[in-house]
TIVO-2410 file (N, C-alpha, C; in nm, 3 decimals):
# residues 63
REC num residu      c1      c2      c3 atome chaine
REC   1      X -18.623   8.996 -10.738     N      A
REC   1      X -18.557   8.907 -10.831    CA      A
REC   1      X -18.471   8.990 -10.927     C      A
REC   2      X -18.375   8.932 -10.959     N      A
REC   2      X -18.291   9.013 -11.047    CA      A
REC   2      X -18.320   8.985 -11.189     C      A
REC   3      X -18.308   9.082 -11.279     N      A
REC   3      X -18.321   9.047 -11.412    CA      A
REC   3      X -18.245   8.975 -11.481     C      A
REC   4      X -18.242   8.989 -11.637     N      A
REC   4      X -18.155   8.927 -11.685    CA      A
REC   4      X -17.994   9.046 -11.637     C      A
REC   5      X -17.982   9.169 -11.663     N      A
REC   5      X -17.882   9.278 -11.638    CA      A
REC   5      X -17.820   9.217 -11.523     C      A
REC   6      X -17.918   9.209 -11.404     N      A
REC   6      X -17.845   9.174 -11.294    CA      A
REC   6      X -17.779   9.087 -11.276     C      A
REC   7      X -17.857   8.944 -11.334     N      A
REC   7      X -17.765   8.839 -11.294    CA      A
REC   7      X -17.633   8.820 -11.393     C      A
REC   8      X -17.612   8.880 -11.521     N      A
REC   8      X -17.491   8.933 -11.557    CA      A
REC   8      X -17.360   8.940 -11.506     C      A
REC   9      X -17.437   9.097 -11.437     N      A
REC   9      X -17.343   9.186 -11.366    CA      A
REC   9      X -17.282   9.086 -11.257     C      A
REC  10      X -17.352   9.010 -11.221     N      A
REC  10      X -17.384   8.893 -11.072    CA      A
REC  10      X -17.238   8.830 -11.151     C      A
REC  11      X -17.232   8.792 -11.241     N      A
REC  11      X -17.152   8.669 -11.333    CA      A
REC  11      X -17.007   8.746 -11.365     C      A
REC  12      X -17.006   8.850 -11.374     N      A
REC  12      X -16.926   8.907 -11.441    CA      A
REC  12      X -16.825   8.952 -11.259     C      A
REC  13      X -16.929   8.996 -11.201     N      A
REC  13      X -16.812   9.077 -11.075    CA      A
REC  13      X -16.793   8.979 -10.970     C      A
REC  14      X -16.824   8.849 -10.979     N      A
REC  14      X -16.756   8.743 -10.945    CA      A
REC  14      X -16.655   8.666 -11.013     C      A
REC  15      X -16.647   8.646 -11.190     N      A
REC  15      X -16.505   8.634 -11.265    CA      A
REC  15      X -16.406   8.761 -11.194     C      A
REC  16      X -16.443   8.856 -11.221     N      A
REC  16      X -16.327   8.974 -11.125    CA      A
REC  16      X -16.308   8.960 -11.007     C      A
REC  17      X -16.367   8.915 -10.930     N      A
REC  17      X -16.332   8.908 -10.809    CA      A
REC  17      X -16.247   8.777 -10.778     C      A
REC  18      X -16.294   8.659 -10.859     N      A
REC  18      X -16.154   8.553 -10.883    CA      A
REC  18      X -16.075   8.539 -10.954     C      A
REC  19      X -16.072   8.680 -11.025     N      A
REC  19      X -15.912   8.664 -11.139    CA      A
REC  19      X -15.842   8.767 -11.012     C      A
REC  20      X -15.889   8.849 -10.911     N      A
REC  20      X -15.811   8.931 -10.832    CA      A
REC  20      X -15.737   8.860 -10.704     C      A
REC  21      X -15.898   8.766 -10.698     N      A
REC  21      X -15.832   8.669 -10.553    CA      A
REC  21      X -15.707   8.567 -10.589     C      A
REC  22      X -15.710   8.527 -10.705     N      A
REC  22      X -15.600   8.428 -10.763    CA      A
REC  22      X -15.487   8.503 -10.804     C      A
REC  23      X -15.456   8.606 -10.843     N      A
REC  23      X -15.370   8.653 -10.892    CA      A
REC  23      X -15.297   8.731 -10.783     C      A
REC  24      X -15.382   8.730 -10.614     N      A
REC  24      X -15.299   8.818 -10.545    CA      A
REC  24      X -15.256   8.672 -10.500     C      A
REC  25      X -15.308   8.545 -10.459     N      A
REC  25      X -15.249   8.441 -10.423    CA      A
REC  25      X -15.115   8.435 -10.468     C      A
REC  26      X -15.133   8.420 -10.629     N      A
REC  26      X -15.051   8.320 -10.728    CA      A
REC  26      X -14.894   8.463 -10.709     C      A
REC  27      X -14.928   8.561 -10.689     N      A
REC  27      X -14.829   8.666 -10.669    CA      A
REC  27      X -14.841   8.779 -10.784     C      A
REC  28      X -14.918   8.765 -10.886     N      A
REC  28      X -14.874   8.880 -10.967    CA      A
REC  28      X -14.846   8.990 -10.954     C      A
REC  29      X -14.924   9.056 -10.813     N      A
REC  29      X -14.898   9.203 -10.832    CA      A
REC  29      X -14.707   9.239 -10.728     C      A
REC  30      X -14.653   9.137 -10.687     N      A
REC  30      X -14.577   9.147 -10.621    CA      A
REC  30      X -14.414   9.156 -10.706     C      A
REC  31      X -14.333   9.245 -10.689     N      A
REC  31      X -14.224   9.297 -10.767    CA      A
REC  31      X -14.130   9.172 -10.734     C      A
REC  32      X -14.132   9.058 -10.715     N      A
REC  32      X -14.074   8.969 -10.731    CA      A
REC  32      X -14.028   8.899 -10.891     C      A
REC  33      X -13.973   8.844 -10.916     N      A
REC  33      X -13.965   8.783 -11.041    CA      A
REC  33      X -14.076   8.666 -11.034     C      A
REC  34      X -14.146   8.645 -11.139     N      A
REC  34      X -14.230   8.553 -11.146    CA      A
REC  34      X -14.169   8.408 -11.207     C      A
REC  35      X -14.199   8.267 -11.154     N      A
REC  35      X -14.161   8.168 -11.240    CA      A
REC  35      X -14.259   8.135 -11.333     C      A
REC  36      X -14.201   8.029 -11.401     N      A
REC  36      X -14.243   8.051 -11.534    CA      A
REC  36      X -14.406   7.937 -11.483     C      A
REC  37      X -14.390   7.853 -11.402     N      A
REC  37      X -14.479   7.816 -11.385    CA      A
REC  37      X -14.631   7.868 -11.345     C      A
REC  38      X -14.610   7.973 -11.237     N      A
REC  38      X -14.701   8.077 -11.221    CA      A
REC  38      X -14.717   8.113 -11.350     C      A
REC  39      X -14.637   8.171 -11.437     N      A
REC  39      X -14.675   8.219 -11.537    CA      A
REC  39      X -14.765   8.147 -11.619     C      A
REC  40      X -14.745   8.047 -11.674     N      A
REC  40      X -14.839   7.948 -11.706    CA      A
REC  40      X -14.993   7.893 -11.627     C      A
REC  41      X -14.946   7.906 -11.478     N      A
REC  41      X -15.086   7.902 -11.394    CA      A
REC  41      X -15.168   7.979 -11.407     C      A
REC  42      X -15.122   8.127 -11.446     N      A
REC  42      X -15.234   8.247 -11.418    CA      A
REC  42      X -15.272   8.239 -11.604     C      A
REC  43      X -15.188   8.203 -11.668     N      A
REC  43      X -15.266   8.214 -11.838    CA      A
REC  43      X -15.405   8.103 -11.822     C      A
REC  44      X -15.378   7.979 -11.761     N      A
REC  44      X -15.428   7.867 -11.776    CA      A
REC  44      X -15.561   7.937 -11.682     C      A
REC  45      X -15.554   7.959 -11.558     N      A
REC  45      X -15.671   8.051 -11.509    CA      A
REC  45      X -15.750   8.162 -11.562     C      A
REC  46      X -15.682   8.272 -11.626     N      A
REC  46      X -15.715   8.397 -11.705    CA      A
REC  46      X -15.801   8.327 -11.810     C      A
REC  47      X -15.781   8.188 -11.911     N      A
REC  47      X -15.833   8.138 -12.012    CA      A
REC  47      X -15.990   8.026 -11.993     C      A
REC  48      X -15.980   8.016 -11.838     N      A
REC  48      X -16.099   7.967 -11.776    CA      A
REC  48      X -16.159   8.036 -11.751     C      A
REC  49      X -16.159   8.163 -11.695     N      A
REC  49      X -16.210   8.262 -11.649    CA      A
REC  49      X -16.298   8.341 -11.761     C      A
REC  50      X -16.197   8.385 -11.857     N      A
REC  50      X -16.293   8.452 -11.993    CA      A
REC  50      X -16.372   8.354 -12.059     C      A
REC  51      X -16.366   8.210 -12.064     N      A
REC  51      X -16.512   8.154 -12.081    CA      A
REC  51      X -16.594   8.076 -12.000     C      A
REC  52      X -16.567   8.126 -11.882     N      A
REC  52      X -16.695   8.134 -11.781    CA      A
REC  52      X -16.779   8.242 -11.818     C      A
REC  53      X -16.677   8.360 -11.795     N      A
REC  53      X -16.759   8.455 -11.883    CA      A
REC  53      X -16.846   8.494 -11.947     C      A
REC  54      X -16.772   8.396 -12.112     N      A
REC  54      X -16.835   8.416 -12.199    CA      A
REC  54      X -16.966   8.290 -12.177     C      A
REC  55      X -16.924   8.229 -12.154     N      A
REC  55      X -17.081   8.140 -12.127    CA      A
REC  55      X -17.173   8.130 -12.035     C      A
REC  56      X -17.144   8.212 -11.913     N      A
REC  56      X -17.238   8.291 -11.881    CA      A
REC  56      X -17.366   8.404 -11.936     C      A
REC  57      X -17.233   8.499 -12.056     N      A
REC  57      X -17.300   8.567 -12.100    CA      A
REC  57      X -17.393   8.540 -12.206     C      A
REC  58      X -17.361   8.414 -12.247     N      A
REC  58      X -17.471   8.366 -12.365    CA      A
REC  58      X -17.571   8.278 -12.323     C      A
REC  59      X -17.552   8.218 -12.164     N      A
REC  59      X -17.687   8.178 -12.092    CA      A
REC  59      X -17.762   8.240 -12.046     C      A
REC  60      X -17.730   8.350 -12.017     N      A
REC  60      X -17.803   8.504 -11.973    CA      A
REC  60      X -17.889   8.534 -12.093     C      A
REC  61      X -17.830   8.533 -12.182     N      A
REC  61      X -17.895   8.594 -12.337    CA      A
REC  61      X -17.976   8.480 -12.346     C      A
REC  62      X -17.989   8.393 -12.365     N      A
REC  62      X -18.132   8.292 -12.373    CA      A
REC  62      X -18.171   8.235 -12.302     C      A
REC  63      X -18.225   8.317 -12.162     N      A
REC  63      X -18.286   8.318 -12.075    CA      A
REC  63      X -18.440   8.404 -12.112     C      A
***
């Protein structure tokens, strides 16, 4: 069973692993010009993402 650390880490390198999978979708790392809509898609994602995060990390903590 994993501890509290683990299931964390569990929480945390799955937000990274879908801010990487979305952002190679959505195009960021690609030397294209970005539209502005993407641009707005990946803020609107990036801003879901850090409070999954964060509320993960404070269900972890009162566990």
């Amino acid at each position: 069973m994993l501890g509290k650390f683990g299931i964390l880490v569990a929480i945390l390198s799955m937000v990274l692993l879908f801010y990487l999978v979305i952002s190679f979708g959505a195009g960021l790392f690609s030397k294209a010009e970005k539209k502005p809509e993407i641009k707005r898609y990946l803020k609107s994602v990036n801003i879901l993402l850090f409070l999954i995060a964060i509320v993960g990390a404070i269900l972890v903590l009162f566990m």
